[in-house]
C-alpha positions in Angstrom: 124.1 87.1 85.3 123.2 90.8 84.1 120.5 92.4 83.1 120.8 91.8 79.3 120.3 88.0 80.5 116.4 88.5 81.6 113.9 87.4 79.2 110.5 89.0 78.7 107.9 86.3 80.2 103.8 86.2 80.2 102.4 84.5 83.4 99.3 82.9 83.5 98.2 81.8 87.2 95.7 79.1 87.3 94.4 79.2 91.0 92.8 76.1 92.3 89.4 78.7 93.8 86.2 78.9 92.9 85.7 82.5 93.8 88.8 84.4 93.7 88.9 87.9 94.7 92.1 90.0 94.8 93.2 93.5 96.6 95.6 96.1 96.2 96.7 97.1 99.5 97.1 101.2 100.2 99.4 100.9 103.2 101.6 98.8 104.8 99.2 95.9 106.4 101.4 93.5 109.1 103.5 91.7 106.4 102.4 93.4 103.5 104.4 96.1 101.5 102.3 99.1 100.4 101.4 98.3 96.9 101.3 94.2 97.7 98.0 92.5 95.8 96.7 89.7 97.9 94.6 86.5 96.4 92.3 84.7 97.9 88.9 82.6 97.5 85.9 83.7 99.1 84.4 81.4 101.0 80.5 80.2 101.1 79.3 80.8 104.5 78.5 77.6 105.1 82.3 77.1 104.6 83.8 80.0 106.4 85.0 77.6 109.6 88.1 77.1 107.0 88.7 80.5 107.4 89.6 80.3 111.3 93.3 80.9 112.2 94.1 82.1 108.4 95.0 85.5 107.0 91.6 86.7 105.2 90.4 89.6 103.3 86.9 90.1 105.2 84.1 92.4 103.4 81.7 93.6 106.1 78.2 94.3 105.2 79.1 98.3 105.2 80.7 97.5 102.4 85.0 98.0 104.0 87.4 95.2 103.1 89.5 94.6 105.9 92.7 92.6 106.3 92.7 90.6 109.7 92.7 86.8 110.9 89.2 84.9 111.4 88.5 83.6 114.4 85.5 82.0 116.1 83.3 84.5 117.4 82.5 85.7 120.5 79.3 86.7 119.6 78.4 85.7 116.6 80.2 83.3 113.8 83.7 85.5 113.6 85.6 87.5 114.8 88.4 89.7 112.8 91.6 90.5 114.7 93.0 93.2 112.9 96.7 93.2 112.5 97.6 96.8 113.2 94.7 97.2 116.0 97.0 95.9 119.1 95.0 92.7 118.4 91.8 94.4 119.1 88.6 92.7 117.8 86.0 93.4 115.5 82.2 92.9 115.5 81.9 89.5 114.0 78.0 90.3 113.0 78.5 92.5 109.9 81.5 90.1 108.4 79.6 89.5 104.6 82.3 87.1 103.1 86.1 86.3 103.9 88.3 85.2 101.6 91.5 83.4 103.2 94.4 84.4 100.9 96.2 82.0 99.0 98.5 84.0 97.2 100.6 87.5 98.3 102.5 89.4 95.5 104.8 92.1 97.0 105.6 95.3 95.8 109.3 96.4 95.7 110.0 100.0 96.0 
């Protein structure tokens, strides 16, 4: 195969999510290229115990979007360990929304 071979495509993702929120990472983040857009669906509170053990993006009531895995919290309902913190953990009482992701595109340099 060569490159004369590749055919122009349009993709259309139809993502089983209620809620779907996407980011563009800045950096390198654990498995994630610089430039990689992660997909996920933001999760009711109610509902965020599906979030525990998963890769999440987690808004915090500041306003930040973190990348970490949820946990139960220590102190209050999460706790985010951060992936580039030696596994340090953050205050669970600020976490707004977490969205665990369902889809990673990576960026090629």
């Amino acid at each position: 195969m060569c490159s004369s071979d590749l055919q122009p495509a349009t993709l259309a993702l139809a993502l089983p999510a209620g809620d779907v929120v996407a980011v563009r990472t800045s950096a390198a983040i654990g498995d994630h290229a610089a430039g990689s857009i992660l997909i996920g669906e933001r999760l009711a509170p109610a509902d965020a115990a599906r979030a525990h053990g998963r890769e999440c993006i987690v808004a915090f009531s500041d306003g930040k979007v973190r990348l970490g895995r949820v946990a139960k919290g220590r102190a209050g309902p999460h706790s985010l360990k951060v992936p580039t913190g030696g596994g340090a953990m953050a205050d669970s009482s600020d976490v707004a929304w977490v969205a665990p992701i369902g889809l990673a595109v990576r960026a090629i340099d």
